[in-house]
C-alpha angles and dihedrals in degrees: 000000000000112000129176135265134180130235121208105225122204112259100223084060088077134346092229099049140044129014116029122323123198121237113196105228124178123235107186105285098353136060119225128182118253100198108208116189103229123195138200110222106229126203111250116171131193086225109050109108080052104049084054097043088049098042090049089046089059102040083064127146115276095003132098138161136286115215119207102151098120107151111250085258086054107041077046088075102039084059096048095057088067085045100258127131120242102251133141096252091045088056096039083058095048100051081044093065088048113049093035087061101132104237103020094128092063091076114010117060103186137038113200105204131193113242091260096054095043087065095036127092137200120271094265096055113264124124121253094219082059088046078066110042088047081060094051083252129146120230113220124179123222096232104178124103100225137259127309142167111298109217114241096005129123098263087303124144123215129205115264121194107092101114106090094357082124091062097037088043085052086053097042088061088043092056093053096273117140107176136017144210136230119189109206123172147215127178118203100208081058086062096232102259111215093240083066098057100041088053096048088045088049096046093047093044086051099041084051096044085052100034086060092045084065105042093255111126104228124226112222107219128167099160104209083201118223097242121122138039110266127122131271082255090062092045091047087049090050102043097044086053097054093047091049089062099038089060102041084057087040085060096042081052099064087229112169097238087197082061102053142069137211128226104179121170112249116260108261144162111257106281086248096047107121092229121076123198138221129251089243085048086053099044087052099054087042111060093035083061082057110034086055102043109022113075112233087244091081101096096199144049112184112176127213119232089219094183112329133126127268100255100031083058087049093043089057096043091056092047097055077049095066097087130027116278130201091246140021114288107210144131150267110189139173114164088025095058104035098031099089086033093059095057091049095057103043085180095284118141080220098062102047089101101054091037086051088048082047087055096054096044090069089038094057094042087046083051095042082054097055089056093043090247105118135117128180094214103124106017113133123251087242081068090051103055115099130246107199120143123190115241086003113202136182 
């Protein structure tokens, strides 16, 4: 567990901290200096060396997460709309397809599971946490409590899921978990209202703060979601504000940045803006947000599809690949990676193999993009289609 130390600062640095500072007292008629010793208290956590080794383990060339940490109501939907019912062994067989997939690994280098599926193993008895390991994947746990009504905002939601997030975090890492994820959200068209950023900044800073006290790598996530019809300059003056706050709490947080990763969302117009961009306009708007709010220090960028088609997500990805970058561009896809999969497998027993080749086809694209290799010749019209839901939720 991280515990405190204290730093002796040198007193020449600042006349207020560090060293020994001199206090005027009377004495009488006299005044006299009473020298108190005064120390900064400095982050030093037990897991250190680790957060950064797995962080850097999972921001590696060519490799990016798979996220598959739908709540059960969610990935209930995703399986009706294949026409099965939302029940335990449905989505166990699911997850099964997906992380059983031979040569995943090669690709993807973290899985982000919902609770359910972290302590879940496959019908013939092995643990899903060891499917991974076996792939040189890291397990991570989807540790936040969903969305609800945020009190005296415009219409905004903030993150719930702090209380006891210590003791569930203690049990992720026993479980095989290395790193977590926190979904936070802000909506343009709500403004956003001031009150709505600073909590979403302040509920991330504090989920990442506990999640490294407890071995866990935390994924930094404040989703600027797509709906509305503003510009990509809108877009750009909101996200860079956001960030702006996320890392200042990060930072009054004492959170290790060598020990996190991002997953922003990519600069984009309003879903209903009549003006679509390009994936090098995208890639533009997008790395100058970073490059003027994210510290070098941060190994790891790993976008959210929030929406896009498979191959659009894939396409941007590609174009902010096309010249070095302080960190490691990567992904972090859900939709973009399962939905042709999904429609493959049908949940038929037959089908596991195809949908599992289908898999790796947008793996391996995904893969192609981090290193600045793909090309969309070839990709079907089912992975251009977009997938983008108003006022998404899962």
């Amino acid at each position: 567990m991280a515990c405190a130390s204290f730093a002796k600062l040198n007193a020449a640095s600042s006349t207020w901290i560090g060293g020994h500072q001199s206090f005027p007292q009377r004495s009488g008629s006299s005044t006299r200096l009473v020298t108190r010793r005064i120390s900064l208290p400095i982050r030093a956590g037990a897991y250190t060396d680790e957060l950064i080794q797995t962080a850097k383990t999972i921001a590696s060339p060519g490799r990016g997460i798979l996220a598959i940490d739908e709540s059960n109501a969610t990935c209930g939907k995703r399986l009706s709309s294949i026409g099965l019912d939302n029940t335990e062994p449905n989505r166990q067989a699911y997850r099964q397809l997906l992380l059983t997939t031979p040569g995943l690994g090669e690709y993807i280098s973290g899985a982000i599971l919902f609770e359910e599926t972290l302590y879940q193993s496959t019908t013939d008895g092995k643990k899903f946490v060891d499917i991974l390991r076996d792939q040189k994947i890291m397990p991570g746990i989807k540790v936040d409590k969903g969305l609800v009504p945020l009190p005296g905002s415009n219409n905004e939601s903030w993150c719930q899921g702090l209380d006891g997030l210590s003791s569930r975090s203690a049990e992720y890492y026993k479980q095989g978990a290395r790193f977590a994820k926190w979904r936070t959200v802000v909506s343009i068209p709500c403004g956003p209202s001031a009150l709505a950023v600073k909590e979403a900044a302040w509920g991330l800073a504090r989920y990442a703060a506990i999640s490294q006290d407890n071995g866990l790598v935390p994924i930094v996530e404040p989703e600027i979601l797509l709906d509305g019809d503003h510009p990509i300059e809108r877009t750009l003056e909101v996200a860079e504000k956001v960030w702006a706050e996320v890392f200042f709490y990060l930072a009054e947080n004492n959170v290790i940045f060598e020990g996190i990763l991002l997953k922003p969302s990519m600069v984009t117009p309003g879903a209903e803006h009549k003006e679509k961009a390009s994936p090098e306009t995208i890639a533009k708007y997008t790395l100058t947000m970073l490059k003027r709010r994210v510290p070098p220090a941060v190994p790891g960028i790993m976008f959210l599809s929030g929406g896009q088609s498979e191959v659009e997500a894939t396409l941007n990805l590609h174009a902010m690949n096309q010249s070095p970058n302080p960190w490691h561009v990567s992904f972090s896809y859900a939709r973009a990676l399962q939905n042709t999969v999904l429609k493959t497998w049908q949940g038929r027993p037959e089908n596991v193999e195809d949908a599992q080749k289908a898999l790796l086809v947008r793996a391996k694209a995904n893969s192609l993009a981090q290193l600045g290799k793909y090309s969309a010749e070839g990709e079907s019209e089912e992975a251009k289609k977009g997938m983008f839901v108003t006022g998404y939720t899962y």
